[in-house]
C-alpha positions in Angstrom: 0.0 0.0 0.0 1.2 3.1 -0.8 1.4 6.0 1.9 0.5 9.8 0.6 1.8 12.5 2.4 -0.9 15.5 3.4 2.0 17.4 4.8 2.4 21.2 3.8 5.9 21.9 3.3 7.0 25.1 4.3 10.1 27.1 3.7 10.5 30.4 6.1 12.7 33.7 5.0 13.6 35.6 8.1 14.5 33.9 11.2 13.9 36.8 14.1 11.3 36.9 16.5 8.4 37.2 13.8 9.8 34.3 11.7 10.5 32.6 14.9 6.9 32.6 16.2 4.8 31.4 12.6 7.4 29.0 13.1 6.4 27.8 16.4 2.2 28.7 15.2 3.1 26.1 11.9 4.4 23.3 14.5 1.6 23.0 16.2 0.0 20.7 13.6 0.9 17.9 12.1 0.0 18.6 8.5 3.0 20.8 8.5 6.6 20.3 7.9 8.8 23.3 8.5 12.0 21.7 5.5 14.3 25.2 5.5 14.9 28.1 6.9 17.0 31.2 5.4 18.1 34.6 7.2 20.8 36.9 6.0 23.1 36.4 9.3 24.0 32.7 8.6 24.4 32.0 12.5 21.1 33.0 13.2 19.7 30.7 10.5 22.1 28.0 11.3 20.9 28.5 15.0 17.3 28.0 14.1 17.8 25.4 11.9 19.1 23.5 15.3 16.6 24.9 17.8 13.6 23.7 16.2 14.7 20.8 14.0 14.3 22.0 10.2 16.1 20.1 7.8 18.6 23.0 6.0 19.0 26.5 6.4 20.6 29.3 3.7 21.2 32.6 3.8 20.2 33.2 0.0 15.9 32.9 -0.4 16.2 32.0 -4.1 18.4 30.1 -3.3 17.0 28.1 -0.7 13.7 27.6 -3.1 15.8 27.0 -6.2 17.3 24.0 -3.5 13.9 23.0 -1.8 10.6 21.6 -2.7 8.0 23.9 -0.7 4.3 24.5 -0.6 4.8 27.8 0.9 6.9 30.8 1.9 6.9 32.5 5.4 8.1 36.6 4.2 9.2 37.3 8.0 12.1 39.6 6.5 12.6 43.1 7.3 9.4 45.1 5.4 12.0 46.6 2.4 12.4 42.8 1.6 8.7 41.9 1.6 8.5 42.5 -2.1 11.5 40.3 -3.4 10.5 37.6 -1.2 7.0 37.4 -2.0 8.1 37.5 -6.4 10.9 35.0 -5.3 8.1 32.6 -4.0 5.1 33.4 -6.7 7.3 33.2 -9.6 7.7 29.6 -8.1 4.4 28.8 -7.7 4.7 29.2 -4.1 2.4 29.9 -2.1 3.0 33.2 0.8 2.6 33.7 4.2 3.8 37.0 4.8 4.1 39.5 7.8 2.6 42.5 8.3 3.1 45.3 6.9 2.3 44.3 3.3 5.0 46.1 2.5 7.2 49.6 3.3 5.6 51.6 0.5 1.7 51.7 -1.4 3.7 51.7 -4.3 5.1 48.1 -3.3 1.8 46.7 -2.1 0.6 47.7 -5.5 3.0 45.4 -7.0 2.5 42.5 -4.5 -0.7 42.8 -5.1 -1.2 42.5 -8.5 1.1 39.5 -8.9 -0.7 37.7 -6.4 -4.0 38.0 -8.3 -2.4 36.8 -11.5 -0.4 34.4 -9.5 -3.5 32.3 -8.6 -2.0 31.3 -5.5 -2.7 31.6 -1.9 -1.4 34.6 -0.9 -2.0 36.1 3.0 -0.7 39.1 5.8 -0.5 37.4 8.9 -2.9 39.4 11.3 -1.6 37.7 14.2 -3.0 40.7 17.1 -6.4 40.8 15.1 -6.7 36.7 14.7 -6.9 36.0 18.4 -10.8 34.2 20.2 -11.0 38.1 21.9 -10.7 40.3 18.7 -12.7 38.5 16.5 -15.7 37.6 18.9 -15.5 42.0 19.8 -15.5 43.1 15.9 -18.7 40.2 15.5 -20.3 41.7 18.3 -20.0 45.0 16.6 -21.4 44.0 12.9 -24.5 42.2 14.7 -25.3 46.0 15.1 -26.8 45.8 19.0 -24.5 49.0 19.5 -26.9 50.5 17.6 -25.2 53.4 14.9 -21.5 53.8 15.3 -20.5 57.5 17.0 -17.0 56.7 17.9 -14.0 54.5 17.8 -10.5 54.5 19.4 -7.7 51.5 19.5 -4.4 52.0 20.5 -1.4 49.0 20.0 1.4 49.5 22.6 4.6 47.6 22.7 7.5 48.3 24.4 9.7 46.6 21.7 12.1 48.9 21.9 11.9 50.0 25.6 12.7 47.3 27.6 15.0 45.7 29.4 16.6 43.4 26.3 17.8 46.5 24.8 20.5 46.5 27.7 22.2 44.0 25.2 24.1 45.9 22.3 23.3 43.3 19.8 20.0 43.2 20.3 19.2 47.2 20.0 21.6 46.8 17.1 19.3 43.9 15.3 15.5 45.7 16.3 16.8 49.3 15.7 16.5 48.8 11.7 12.3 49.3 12.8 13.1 53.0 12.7 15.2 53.3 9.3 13.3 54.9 6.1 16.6 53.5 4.2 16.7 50.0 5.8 12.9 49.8 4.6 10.8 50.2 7.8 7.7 51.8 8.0 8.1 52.2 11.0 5.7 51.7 14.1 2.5 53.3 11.8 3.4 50.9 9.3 3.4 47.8 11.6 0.5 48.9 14.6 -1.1 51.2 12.3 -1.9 48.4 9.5 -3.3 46.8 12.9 -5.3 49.7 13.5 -6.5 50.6 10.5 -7.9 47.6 9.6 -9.9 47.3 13.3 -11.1 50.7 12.7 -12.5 49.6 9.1 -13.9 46.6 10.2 -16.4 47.9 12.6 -16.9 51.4 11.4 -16.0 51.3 7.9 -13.2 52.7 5.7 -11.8 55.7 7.2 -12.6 58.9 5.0 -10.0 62.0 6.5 -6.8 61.3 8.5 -4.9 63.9 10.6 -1.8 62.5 11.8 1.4 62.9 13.8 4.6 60.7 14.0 7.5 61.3 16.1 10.8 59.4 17.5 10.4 60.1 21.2 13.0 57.5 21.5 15.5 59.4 21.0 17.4 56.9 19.3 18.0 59.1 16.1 19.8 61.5 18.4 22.3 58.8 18.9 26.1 59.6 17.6 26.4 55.6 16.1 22.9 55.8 14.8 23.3 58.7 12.9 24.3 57.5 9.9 21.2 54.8 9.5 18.2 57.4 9.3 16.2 56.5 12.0 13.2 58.5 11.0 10.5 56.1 10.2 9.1 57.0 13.8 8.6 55.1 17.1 4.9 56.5 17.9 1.7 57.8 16.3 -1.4 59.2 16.9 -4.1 59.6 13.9 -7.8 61.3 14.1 -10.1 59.7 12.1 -13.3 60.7 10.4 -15.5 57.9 9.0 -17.7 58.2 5.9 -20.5 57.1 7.7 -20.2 60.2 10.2 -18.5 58.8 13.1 -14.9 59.8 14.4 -12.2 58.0 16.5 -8.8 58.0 17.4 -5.7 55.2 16.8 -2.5 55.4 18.3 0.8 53.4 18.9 4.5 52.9 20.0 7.3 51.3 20.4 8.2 52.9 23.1 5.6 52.3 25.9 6.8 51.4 28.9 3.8 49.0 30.5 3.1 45.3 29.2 4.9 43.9 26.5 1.9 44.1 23.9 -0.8 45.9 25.0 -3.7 45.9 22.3 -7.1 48.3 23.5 -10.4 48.8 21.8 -13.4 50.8 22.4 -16.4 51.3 20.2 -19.0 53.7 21.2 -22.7 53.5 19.6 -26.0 54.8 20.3 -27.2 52.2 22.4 -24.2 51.5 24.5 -20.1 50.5 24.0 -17.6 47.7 24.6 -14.1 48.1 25.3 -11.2 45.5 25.8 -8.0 45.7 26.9 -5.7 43.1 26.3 -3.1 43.7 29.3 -6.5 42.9 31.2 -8.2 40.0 29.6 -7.7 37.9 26.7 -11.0 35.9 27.8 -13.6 38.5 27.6 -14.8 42.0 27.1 -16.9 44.4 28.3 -20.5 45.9 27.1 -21.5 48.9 28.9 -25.1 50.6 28.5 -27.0 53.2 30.4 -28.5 50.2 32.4 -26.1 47.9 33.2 -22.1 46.2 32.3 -21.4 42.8 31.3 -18.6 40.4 30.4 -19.5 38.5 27.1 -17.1 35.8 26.9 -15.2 35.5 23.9 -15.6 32.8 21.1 -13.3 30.1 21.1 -14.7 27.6 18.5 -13.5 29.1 15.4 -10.3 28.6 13.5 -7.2 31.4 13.3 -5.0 32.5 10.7 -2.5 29.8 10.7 -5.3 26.6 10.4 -6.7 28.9 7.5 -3.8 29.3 5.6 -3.1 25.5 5.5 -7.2 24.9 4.9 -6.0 27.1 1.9 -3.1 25.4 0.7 -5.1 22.1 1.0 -7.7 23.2 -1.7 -10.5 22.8 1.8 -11.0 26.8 1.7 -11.4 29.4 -0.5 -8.2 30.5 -2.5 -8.5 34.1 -1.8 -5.5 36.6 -2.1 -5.4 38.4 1.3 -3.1 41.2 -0.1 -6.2 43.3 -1.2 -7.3 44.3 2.0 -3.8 45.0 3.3 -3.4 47.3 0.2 -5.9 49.2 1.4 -4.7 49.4 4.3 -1.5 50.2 3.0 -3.0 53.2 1.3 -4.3 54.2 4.6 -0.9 54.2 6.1 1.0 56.2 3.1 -1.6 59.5 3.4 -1.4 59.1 7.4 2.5 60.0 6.4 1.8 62.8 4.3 -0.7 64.3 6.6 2.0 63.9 9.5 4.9 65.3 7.0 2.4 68.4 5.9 0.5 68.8 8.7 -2.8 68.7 7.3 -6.0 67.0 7.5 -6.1 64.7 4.3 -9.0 63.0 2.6 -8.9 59.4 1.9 -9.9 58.7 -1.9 -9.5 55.2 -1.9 -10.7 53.3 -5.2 
């Protein structure tokens, strides 16, 4: 009798922490087979290779596909590499798994973009903050539309990725600081939290219509002698006003450089016939629905499947073979006139097609 394989075999690009954890999100099943892994440092991919088991690692990503026989790519590379990776894969008939942001530029999510759709293949931006039993079951709770008519919104996505304690190791501030560098490709913490936030705000109030924005390094770490000479101007914080076609307004804001929990993800949505809010640093189990009457804890959902079982479904043929790169763009757009309102100063209109 002959034995057929159902495994996925997956090749991952990037070995930091992001690669590191879809790596760890992939293992948990057995349909998947993590075969080689590729970062630019070769210790670092020679030193995951070993920690979790995979087969080969490279340094080189067309070369390690050129090499391997993969289902699918994991793009954990810094975002200026998003685009190369992702071609590298489709022009392989690859599939991609890739990390958020899209990509550094609207420009470059334009191209991904397009050659997924012709590519035919599955083609997803992990949501990994948005994908978890408490965020979906709040934004569901919203569409049902017991809040009533939407009047206000505000999310804020905290880290202190770059404030904390790990940073007393040179090495490591030297390998996380490229998050603030324009040149090195970063769009810094608007374009990684803001994608975030942007797409919350869409999903339960619709697409944003005007953006005023501000972004700023209170960090300091461009003010740095050594640091000079890499740009470090793709900002550490932001804080955008929002105004919604459908007439409500809200507020989004993030950092780097917060100094409380780790990740600290918070959502509030006001309507006309009460709110909830969340807070992750509080509760990943539940959140809250506050009316004029009473407050309640409404559990959160647990029965439905994340991103990572998804993907696979995908690859399988089991689900729909959808490019998730169309939303990002959008999002992506969302992100690029947040900058120019920031760099100008103004309040700009979103005209989104």
């Amino acid at each position: 009798m002959i034995e057929i394989s159902t495994h996925i075999k997956i090749a991952v690009a990037g070995c930091g922490s992001a690669g590191r954890h879809d790596i760890r999100e992939f293992m948990k099943t057995d349909e998947v087979e993590i075969v080689a892994c590729c970062d630019s440092e070769e210790a670092i991919a020679r030193f995951t290779s070993k920690e979790f088991g995979i087969p080969s690692y490279y340094t080189d990503i067309a070369g390690m596909l050129d090499a391997e026989s993969v289902d699918a790519l994991i793009v954990a590379v810094p975002d200026g590499e998003h685009l190369k990776a992702a071609s590298e894969a489709l022009n392989r008939g690859v599939h991609v798994f890739c990390e958020n942001p899209l990509a550094s530029s609207y420009a470059e999510a334009v191209e991904m973009t397009r050659m997924a759709r012709d590519s035919g293949l599955i083609a997803v931006v992990n949501r990994t903050a948005l994908d978890t039993p408490l965020m979906r079951s709040a934004v569901k709770y919203v569409k049902t539309g017991s809040l009533g008519r939407i009047r206000y919104f505000e999310a804020s996505f905290m880290q202190n990725r770059l404030d904390s304690a790990v940073l007393d190791d040179p090495y490591e501030e030297k390998r996380l600081i490229w998050r603030l560098s324009s040149a090195a490709g970063s769009g810094g913490a608007i374009g990684e939290l803001g994608s975030v936030l942007f797409e919350l705000a869409a999903s339960v109030c619709g697409d944003p219509a005007e953006v005023s924005a501000m972004i700023s390094n209170i960090g300091g770490f461009d003010e740095i002698d050594e640091y000079r000479e890499l740009e470090l101007n793709a900002g550490d914080t932001f804080i955008c006003q929002l105004g919604f076609a459908g007439g409500a307004a809200g507020v989004v804001r993030g950092s780097w450089m917060s100094g409380g929990p780790y990740e600290q993800l918070t959502m509030a949505v006001f309507g006309d016939n009460g709110m909830i809010k969340l807070d992750t640093a509080e509760s990943e189990n539940e959140f809250n629905l506050i009316t004029a009457e009473s407050s309640v804890k409404i559990p959160a959902d647990r029965t439905e499947t994340g991103i990572y079982d998804n993907f696979i479904s995908a690859v399988k043929g089991e689900a729909a073979a959808e490019s998730g790169f169309d939303e990002n763009l959008k999002m992506q757009y969302f992100i690029e006139q947040s900058r120019l309102s920031a760099d100008g100063g103004l309040r700009l209109e979103f005209d989104y097609l």
